[in-house]
C-alpha positions in Angstrom: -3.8 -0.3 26.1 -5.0 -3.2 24.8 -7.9 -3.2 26.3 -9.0 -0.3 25.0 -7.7 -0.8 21.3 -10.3 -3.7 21.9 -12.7 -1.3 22.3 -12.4 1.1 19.8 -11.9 -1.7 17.1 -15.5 -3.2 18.0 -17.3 0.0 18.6 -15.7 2.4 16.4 -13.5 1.0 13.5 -14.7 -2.6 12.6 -18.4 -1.0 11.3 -15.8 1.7 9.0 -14.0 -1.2 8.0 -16.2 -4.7 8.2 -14.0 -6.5 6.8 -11.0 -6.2 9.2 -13.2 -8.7 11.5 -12.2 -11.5 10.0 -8.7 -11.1 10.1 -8.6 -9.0 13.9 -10.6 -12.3 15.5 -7.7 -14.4 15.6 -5.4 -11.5 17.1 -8.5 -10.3 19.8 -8.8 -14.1 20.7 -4.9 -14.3 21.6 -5.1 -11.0 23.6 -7.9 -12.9 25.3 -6.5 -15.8 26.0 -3.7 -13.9 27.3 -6.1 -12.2 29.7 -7.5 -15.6 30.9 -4.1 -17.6 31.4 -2.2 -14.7 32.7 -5.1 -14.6 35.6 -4.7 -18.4 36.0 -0.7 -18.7 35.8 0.7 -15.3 36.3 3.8 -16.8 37.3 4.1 -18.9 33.8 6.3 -16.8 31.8 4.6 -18.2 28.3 1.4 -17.3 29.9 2.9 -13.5 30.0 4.1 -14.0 26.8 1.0 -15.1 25.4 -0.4 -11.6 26.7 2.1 -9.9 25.3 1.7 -11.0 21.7 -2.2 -10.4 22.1 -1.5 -7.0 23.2 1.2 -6.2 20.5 -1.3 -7.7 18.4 -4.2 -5.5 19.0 -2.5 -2.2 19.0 -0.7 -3.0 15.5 -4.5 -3.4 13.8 -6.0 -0.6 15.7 -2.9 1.4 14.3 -3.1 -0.1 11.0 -6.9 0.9 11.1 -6.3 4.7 12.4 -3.6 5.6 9.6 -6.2 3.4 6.7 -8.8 5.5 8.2 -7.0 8.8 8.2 -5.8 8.3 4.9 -9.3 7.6 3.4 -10.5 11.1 5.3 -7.4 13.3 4.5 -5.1 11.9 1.5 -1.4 11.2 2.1 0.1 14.5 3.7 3.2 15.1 5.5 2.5 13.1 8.4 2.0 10.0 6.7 5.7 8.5 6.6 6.1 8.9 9.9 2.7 7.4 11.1 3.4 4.6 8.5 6.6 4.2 10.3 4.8 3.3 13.8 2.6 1.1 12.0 5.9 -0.8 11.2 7.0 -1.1 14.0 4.2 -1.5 16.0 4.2 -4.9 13.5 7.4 -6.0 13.6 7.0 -5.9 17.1 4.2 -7.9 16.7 6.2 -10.6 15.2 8.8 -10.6 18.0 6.5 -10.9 20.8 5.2 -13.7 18.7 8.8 -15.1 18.5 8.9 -14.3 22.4 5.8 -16.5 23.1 6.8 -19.5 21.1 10.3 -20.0 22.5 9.0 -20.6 25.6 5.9 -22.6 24.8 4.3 -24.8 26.5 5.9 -24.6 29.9 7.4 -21.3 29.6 11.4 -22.3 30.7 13.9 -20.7 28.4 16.2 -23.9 27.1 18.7 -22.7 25.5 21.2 -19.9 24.7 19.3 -18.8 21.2 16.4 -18.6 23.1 17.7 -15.6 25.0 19.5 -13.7 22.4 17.1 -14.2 19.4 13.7 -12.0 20.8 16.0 -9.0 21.7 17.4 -9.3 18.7 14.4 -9.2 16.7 13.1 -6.3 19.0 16.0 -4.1 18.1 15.5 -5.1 14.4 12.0 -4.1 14.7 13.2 -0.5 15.3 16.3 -0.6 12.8 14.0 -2.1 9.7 11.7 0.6 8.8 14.5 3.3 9.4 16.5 1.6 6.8 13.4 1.1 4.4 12.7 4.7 5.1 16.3 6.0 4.1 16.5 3.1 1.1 15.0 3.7 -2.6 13.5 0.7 -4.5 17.6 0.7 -6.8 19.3 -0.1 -3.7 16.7 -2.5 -2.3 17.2 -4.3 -5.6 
């Protein structure tokens, strides 16, 4: 999936938006390097990780991209809060892959007890946060 969000961001969305390059190089570099150590140390879990994160990574701006892109052609309609939504969580998931990669960086050995609870934690947040934005209004957020 990743892959091809790779491709449709080069070939399809980056000249609509040419300015998303320079903040989508960092994120297509980490999916890359993924790729690469993932094919050298499949058995490293931070290797895996580090794939992860660059795949999270791309499909959050090619989903961020779609719904900018599709509200420039058709205006904010009905199907906006809930595409909105997956762009949400598609970054929040983002995050907690990142979290996922770094608690096991370099060697990729979980050490400790937080380790393990703190990415599924922020995985189920990832889902819970934009339902609770959704449902909140801007008095009760403060």
């Amino acid at each position: 999936l990743a892959g091809l969000g790779t491709i449709v961001c080069g070939l399809i969305l980056l000249p609509v938006l040419p300015t998303a390059i320079g903040w989508s190089l960092p994120f297509l570099a980490a999916y890359g390097a993924g790729v690469f150590a993932c094919r050298e140390r499949p058995d490293n879990l931070a290797s895996r990780r580090l794939l992860l994160f660059g795949t999270t990574a791309v499909v959050w701006l090619l989903a961020g991209d779609l719904l900018v892109l599709a509200v420039d052609a058709y205006g904010v309609e009905s199907w906006f809060t809930a595409a909105n939504g997956v762009v949400q969580v598609c970054g929040l998931l983002m995050a907690s892959s990142l979290a996922a990669m770094l608690v096991v960086y370099p060697d990729g050995v979980v050490r400790n007890g937080v380790q393990r609870w703190v990415v599924p934690a922020l995985v189920a947040l990832s889902a819970v946060i934009p339902v609770v934005l959704h449902y909140s209004t801007a008095d009760q957020l403060g």
